[in-house]
N, C-alpha and C positions, 0 to 999 in steps of 0.2 A: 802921847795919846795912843792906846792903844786901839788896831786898829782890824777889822774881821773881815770876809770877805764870805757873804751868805746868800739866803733864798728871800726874796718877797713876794709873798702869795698874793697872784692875781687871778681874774678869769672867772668863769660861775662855777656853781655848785654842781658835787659831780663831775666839773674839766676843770683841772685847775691850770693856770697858768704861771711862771715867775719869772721876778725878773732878778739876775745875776748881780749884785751890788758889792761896794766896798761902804762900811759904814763904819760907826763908832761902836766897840764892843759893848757899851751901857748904854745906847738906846734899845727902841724897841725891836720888836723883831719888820713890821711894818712902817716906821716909823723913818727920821729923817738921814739920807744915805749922804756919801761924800763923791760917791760916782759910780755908776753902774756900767759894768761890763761885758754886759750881752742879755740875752734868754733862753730860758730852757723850759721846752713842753714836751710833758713828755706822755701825753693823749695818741703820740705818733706811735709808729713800731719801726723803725729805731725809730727813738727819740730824736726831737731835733732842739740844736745847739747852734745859738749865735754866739758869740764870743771874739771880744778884740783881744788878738793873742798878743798884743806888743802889752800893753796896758794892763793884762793881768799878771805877765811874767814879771813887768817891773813892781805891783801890789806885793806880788808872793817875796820879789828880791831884796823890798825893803823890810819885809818882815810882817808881811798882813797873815794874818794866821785862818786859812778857811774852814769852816764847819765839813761835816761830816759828808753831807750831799752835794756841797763843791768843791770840798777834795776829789771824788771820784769824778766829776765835771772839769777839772782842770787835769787831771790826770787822761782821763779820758782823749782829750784835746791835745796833750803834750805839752802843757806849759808846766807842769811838774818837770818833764825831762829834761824840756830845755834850758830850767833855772838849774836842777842840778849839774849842765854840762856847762853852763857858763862861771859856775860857781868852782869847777875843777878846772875852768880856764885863768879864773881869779889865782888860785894857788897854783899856778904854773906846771898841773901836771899833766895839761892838754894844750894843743894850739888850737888857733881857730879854725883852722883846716881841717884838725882833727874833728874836733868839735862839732861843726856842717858836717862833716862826714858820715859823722855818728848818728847824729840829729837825720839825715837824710835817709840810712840804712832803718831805723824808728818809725820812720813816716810811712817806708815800702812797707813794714811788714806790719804796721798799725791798718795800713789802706787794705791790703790781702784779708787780716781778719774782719776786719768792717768790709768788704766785698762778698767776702764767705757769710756773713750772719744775713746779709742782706738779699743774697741769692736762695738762701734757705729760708728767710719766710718769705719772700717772692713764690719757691717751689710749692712751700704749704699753703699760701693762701689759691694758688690754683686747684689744687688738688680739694682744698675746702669747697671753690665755687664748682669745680665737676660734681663731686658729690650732692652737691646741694641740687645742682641742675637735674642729677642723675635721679635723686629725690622725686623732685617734683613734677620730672616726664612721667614717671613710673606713677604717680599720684593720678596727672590728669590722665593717663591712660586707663588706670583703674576705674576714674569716672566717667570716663567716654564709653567705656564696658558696662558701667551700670545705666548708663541714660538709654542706650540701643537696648539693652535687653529690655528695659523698661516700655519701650515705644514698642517693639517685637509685637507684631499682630498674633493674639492669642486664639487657635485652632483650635474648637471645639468638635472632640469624637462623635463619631452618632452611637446614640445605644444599642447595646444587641438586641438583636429580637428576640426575644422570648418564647418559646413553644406554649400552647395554654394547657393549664393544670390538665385537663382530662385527657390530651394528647400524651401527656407526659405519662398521667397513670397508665394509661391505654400502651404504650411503649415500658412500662416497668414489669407489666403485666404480662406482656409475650416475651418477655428478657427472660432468656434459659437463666436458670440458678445453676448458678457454679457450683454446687454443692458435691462435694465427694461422696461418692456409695457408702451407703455404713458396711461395715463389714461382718458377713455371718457366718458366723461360727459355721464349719462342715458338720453335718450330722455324724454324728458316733453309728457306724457300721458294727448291727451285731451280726455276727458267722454265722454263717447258715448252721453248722452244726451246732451251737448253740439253739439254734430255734428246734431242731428238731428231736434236740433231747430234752428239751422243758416241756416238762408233763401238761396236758389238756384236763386243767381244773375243770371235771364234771358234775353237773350238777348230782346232790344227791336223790339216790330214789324217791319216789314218793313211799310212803310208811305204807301200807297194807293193813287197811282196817279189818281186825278178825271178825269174822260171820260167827253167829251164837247158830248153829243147826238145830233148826227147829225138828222135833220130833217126829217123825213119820206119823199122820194120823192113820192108822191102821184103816184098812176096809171090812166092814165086816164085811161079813156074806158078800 
């Protein structure tokens, strides 16, 4: 019988949960398993992984062939590694001392990278909730600014006094005008000697009506 080693979706809609099974390669995918080997949800960051590591290294040793997303789950874990160091101990070209050794050098520096991925979103998600924080002080302080201005007692000016209209004309009226002099032309100076060579247009005579001389009446005697 051949024989799989896959995902069974459980959990709700939106989170999904599974559980880690070995079953028969022609059933279903939810359907009847022959034993199940952990779970994996991975709604986490990292993921978390239950896993019996004896019981899936001897699945994989007999030849259970896993899917796609429990190869990288069993890899993950190191039971990939450690069927292949025990498979190089089968053919005699490790000991088992060796073998631990290996397996042990594997696990330091599996733990360092999972230490490091783990401290980095640890780092991000603080740096997330400052900002969020820094958000929404900055938020309510903007509305603690609009609620005081809002309450702020509104000071009203008094109006100017007004002079009354005929004050005013009365004052526009004795206001010097600024007005510039107009400017007058100098009189054109004539020379004296000019005036006293221009002739004195006289008038003319009266005409002289001639007398007819009347005759002498003689005397007689």
């Amino acid at each position: 019988m051949a024989t799989r080693i896959r995902l069974q979706r459980h959990g709700k809609k939106g989170k999904p949960f599974f559980h880690i099974v070995v079953a028969d390669s022609r059933s279903k995918r939810d359907g009847r398993f022959i034993e199940k080997l952990g779970t994996y949800n991975p709604n986490t960051n990292p993921a978390t992984i239950d896993l019996d590591f004896d019981r899936s290294v001897h699945w994989v040793s007999v030849g259970a062939s896993p899917s796609e997303t429990a190869k990288a789950i069993l890899s993950y874990k190191g039971v990939l590694m450690k069927e292949h160091l025990m498979r190089g101990v089968t053919k005699g070209a490790l000991t088992e001392e060796q073998m631990e050794a290996k397996y042990a050098k594997w696990l330091d520096e599996k733990a360092n990278i999972i230490d490091q991925k783990v401290n980095k979103l640890s780092k991000a998600k603080e740096d997330e909730e400052k900002a969020r924080l820094a958000a929404e002080k900055e938020k309510n302080d903007a509305r603690a600014a609009a609620i005081a201005e809002a309450n702020a007692p509104v000071i009203e000016e008094a109006p100017a006094e007004e002079a009354p209209a005929e004050e005013a004309t009365a004052e526009v009226a004795e206001a010097p005008s600024e007005e510039a002099p107009a400017e007058t032309a100098p009189a054109e100076e004539t020379p004296a000697a000019e005036v006293a060579e221009a002739p004195t247009e006289e008038a003319p005579a009266a005409e002289e009506t001639p007398t007819t001389d009347a005759p002498e009446e003689t005397k007689e005697g």
